[in-house]
Every structure is written in C-alpha cells, then in structure tokens.
N, C-alpha and C positions, 0 to 999 in steps of 0.2 A: 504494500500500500504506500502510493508516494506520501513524503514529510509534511502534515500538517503544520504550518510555523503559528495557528492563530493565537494572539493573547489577548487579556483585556486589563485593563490596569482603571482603577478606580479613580476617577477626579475630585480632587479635595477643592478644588475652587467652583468649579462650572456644574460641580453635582452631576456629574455625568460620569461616562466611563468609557475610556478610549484607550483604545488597542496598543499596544509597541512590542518589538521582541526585546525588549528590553528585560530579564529579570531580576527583580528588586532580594527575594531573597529568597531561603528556599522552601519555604511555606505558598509564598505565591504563586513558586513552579510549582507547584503539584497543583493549583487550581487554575494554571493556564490553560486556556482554550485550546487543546491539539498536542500540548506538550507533555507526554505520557512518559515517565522513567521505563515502564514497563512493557513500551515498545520502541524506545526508540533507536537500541542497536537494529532492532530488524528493519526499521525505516531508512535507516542510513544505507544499511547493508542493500537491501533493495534498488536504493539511490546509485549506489556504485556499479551496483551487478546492469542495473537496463544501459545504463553510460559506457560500459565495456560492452555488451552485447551492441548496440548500435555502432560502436568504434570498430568491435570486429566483425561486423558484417558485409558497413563502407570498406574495411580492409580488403575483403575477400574478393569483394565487386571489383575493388581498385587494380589489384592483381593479375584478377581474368582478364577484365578488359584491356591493360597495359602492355600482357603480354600477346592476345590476338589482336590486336591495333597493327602489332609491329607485324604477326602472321599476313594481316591482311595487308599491309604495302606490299609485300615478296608477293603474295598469290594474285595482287593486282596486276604487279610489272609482268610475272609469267605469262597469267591470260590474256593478258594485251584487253584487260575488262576497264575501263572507264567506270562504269556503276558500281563496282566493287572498291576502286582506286576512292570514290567519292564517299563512299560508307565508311573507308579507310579513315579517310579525314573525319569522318563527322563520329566516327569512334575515338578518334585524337580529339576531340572538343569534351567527351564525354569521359575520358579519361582525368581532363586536365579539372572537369567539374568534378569530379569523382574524390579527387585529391585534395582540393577545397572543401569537400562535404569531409572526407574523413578528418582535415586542420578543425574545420569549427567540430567536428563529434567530438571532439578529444578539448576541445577550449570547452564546448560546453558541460561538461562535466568536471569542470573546476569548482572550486566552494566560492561562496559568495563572499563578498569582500567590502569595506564600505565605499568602495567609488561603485562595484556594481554587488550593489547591495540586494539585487534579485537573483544573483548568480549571474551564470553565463548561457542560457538555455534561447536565448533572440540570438545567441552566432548563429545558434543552429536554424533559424529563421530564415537567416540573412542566407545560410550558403544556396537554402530552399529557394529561394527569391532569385539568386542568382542564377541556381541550374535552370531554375525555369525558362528563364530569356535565355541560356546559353540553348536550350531545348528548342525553344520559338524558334530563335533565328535560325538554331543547323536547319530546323525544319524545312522554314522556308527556302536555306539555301537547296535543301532536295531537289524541292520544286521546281525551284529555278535551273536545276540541272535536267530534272527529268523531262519538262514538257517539251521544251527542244528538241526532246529525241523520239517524240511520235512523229515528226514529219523529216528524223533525220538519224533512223533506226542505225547500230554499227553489231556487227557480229562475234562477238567473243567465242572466246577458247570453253563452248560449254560445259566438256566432262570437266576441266578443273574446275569449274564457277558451281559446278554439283558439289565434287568435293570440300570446297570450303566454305559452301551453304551448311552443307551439316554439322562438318568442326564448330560452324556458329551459330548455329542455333541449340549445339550443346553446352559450350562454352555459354553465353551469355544466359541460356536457360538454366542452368545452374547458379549465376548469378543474380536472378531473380528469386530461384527458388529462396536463393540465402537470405535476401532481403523481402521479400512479398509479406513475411508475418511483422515486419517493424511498425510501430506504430508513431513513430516520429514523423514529421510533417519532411522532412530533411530526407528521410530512409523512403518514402512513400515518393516525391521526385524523385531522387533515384533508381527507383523500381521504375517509373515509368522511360526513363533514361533507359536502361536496357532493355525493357520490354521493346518500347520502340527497334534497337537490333535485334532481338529475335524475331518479330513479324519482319524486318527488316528481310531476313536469311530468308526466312520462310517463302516469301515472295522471292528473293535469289532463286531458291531451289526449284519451287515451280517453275517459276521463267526458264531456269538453266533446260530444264525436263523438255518442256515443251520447245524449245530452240533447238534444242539435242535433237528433236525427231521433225520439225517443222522448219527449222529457221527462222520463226514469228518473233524478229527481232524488235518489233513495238511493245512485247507485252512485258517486256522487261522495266521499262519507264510507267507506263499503264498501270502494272502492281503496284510500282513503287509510290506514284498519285494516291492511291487509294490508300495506303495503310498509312501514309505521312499525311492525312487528311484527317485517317480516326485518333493517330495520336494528338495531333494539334488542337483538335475538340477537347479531348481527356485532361493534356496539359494547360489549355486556356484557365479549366475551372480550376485544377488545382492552384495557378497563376493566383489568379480570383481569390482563391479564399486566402494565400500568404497574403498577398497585401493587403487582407482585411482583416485579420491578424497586428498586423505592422498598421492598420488605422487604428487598435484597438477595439473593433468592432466584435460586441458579443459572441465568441465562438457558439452558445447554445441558448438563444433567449426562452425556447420554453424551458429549458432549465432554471436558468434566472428566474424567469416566473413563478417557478413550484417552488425554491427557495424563500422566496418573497412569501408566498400565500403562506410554506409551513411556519416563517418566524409570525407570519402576522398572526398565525393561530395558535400562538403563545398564552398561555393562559396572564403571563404579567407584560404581554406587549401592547403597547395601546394604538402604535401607529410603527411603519415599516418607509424609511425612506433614502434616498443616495444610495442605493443598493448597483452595486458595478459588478460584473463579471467578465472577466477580460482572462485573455489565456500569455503563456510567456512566449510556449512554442508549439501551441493547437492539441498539444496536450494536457501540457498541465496548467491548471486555472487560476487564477488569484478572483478573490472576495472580497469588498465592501461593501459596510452597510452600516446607516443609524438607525437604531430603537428607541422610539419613547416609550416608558415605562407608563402602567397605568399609574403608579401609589409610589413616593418616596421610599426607599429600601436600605436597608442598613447594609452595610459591608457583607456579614454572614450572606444576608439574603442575595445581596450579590452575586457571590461565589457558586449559589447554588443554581442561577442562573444562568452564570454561564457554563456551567458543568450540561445545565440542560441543553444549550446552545451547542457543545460541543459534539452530543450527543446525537442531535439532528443533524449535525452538516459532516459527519463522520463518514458516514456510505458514499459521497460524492468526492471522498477524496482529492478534496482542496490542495492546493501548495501553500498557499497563503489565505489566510482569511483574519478581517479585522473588524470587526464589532466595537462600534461607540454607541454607549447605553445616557440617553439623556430623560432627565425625566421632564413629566408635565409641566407645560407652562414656561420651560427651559430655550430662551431662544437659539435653535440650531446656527453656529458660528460657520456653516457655510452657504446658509441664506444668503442669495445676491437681489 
C-alpha cells in the first residue's frame, strides 16, 4: 500500500486544525492521520520494491531495443530495404526515449527533500511527456516516408525482411511483455513505444510474405499507414491525459466526489470545502480538504476524529493527504 504522509496538527490560534508533516512529539505520531509505526516499514518497503520494479523493466526494454536498433541498421544495409532502414531510425528515437525514461525511473524514486518536498515522482511525468512527442513526431515522420511510396513502390530483399520481421517482433514482444503490467504513467508510454515496433514487424512480415510471392510492393507503405494511424490515436490520448496531469487537473473527479460526500457524512462535519485531488504521476494522488466542524471540540475529541478521518481515506491509498479542521462560525483564511 503506497505511504500515506497525512497529518493534522491542532491550531491554538485560528481554533482550527491544519495538517503538516511536521511531528511535534511522539504522542502526536501515533495520532497522525496515515502515520502508523505498525506499518510503516512495509510502506517504505513497498515504496522501494515498485521504484526498482519500474527501473528494471525500463532496463530490460532499454536493452532489447538498443541492441536490435543496431541489428536493424546491418539487416537494413543487407536488404537494400528503405522501410526497415526507417524503422531503424525510428527504433534509435525510441531507444534514446527509452534511456530518459529509465534516468527519470531511477530520479524518481529518490526521497523527498525540502526543495522537492513531494519527492521526485513528476520526472517520471516529465520523461512521459516527452516520449510522447518523441512518439508523435517519429510517427508522423513514418508517414511522411510511407505515403511517397504508394505511387513510388521499391522492391527489397524479401526473404531477409521475413527474417528480421520475426527477430522483431520477438524481441520487442518480449519487451512489452516486460512492461505491459506497469502501472506508471512513464512505463505505460513506453509500452506503447514498442508496441508500436511490434505491429510495426508485424506488418514487415506480412508485407515481406506477400512481396515474396506477388511482388505487391505498395503494400508495404499501405500497412505501415494503417498501424502508424492506430498508434497515433492510442498515443494522442495518453498525450492528453500527461499534460493534464502537469495542469493538475483531477486525475478521478468521481472519486473526489465520493470522498467529499463520505467526509460530508461525518457525523461531526458540518460543511466539506477546498477539497483538491491532484495526482504526482497518475498514480499516486495527493488530498486537500477543509472541515467545519458542527460543535467546538476539545483536543481529545480531536484526535479521535481524525483517527476517524484516517480510517475512511485508508482504502484509497492516498500519498498525501491534509485535512484542516475549522470550526463554526470560523472564517476560512482562504476565502478570496
């Protein structure tokens, strides 16, 4: 279960109570919202284990594809193939993203620090963001190679353009397999990154098949139109949703909403308001929110509400969450 950091810390001026990870002493840790002695080696421990898992996954991708990149320049020069020479390239683009994504996997599972005091878990945003336009454009440079060559077909060396359709669509199929279960927003572009060379091959192979016994040298560009179509569909929206992430825009608003309704149906909440839900890296979430309390509450009573607090937003496995407790009548200090 990712690290819950939420606290709540009691205001002796504003009669409210607002959040910090700050811990005062160790009475207060034990009634901090999320901050459990009794789990939280296995939180950390978790924390490190998904941070190696997504670092050795980009590894393994990094790898395969760096080392058939190079296959495929030799099997391009052999075959005297053009479309395989260009896949070459657009496997060097995806390589060089590839290497970026494993840098930030390995930054982002750095500890939080006070300049970045959320950690390091937006690099891994950022390299998302970036393979995706490195993605667009090889894309559209496809295109720009392929359609040319419906009205100006060229005939390669088919048996070899068979054989190293299938070296890659092993290869790189195996480096999907590696990454297909990730759920980082980072590992999920890069899935789509190679998946695109495997339909890639795939249409290679066919083509090669069918030129082997026809010589239907357009349908080699024709395939390649067609599946550099459905990838550019698939990565537009993943596009879409990183940089709406990087707007801070609600990764899950009915979620936010069921949050909202369950605190408003607190038996000592009298109003639910500023409530933000924002993610770091479309995984994991950060939480804001103010309460006003129905009835002025002594400290004890405090403590036991936010135990109840912590109790409800446990299942959604928050990263952060901050709860400021203001009572009635208390004018909220970020009214504009």
């Amino acid at each position: 279960m990712p690290h819950d950091h939420s606290t709540s810390e009691h205001k002796t001026h504003s009669h409210g109570a607002n959040c910090t990870h700050q811990q005062q002493d160790a009475q207060h840790h034990r009634h901090e919202v999320g901050h459990q002695h009794s789990n939280a080696h296995g939180l950390f421990g978790h924390h490190h284990h998904h941070h190696g898992t997504e670092s050795g996954n980009i590894a393994t991708a990094f790898w395969l594809n760096f080392s058939f990149t190079i296959i495929e320049f030799i099997g391009g020069w052999l075959t005297n193939s053009v479309a395989i020479m260009a896949d070459a390239m657009h496997d060097l683009g995806d390589t060089l993203a590839i290497a970026f994504a494993w840098f930030a996997a390995k930054v982002a599972g750095k500890e939080a620090t006070p300049r970045y005091s959320y950690g390091y878990r937006r690099w891994s945003l950022l390299s998302a963001l970036i393979n995706s336009v490195i993605l667009v454009l090889g894309s559209c440079w496809i295109l720009y190679e392929a359609i040319p060559r419906l009205w100006q077909p060229q005939l390669p060396h088919a048996a070899g353009m068979m054989a190293l359709a299938v070296l890659g669509v092993l290869v790189n199929g195996a480096a999907v397999f590696k990454l297909r279960r990730g759920k980082t927003q980072n590992e999920q572009i890069l899935t789509w990154h190679l998946l695109e060379d495997v339909l890639g091959w795939v249409v290679v192979l066919v083509g090669s098949v069918l030129i082997y016994f026809t010589d239907w040298a357009w349908l080699d560009p024709l395939l390649s139109i067609g599946f550099t179509c459905f990838i550019l569909i698939n990565v537009w929206r993943n596009l879409r949703h990183t940089l709406a992430l990087f707007l801070q825009v609600s990764p899950d608003p009915k979620l936010a909403a069921t949050i909202e309704q369950q605190l408003q149906e607190l038996s000592f909440v009298q109003d639910v308001h500023h409530l933000h839900l924002w993610s770091l890296d479309g995984e994991k979430h950060v939480l804001t929110a103010h309460l006003v309390l129905k009835t002025d509450t002594a400290t004890e009573q405090l403590k036991l509400h936010k135990e109840q607090i912590r109790q409800l937003l446990q299942p959604y496995q928050l990263e952060h969450t901050t709860i400021e407790f203001e009572f009635n009548q208390e004018l909220c200090r970020d009214q504009h």
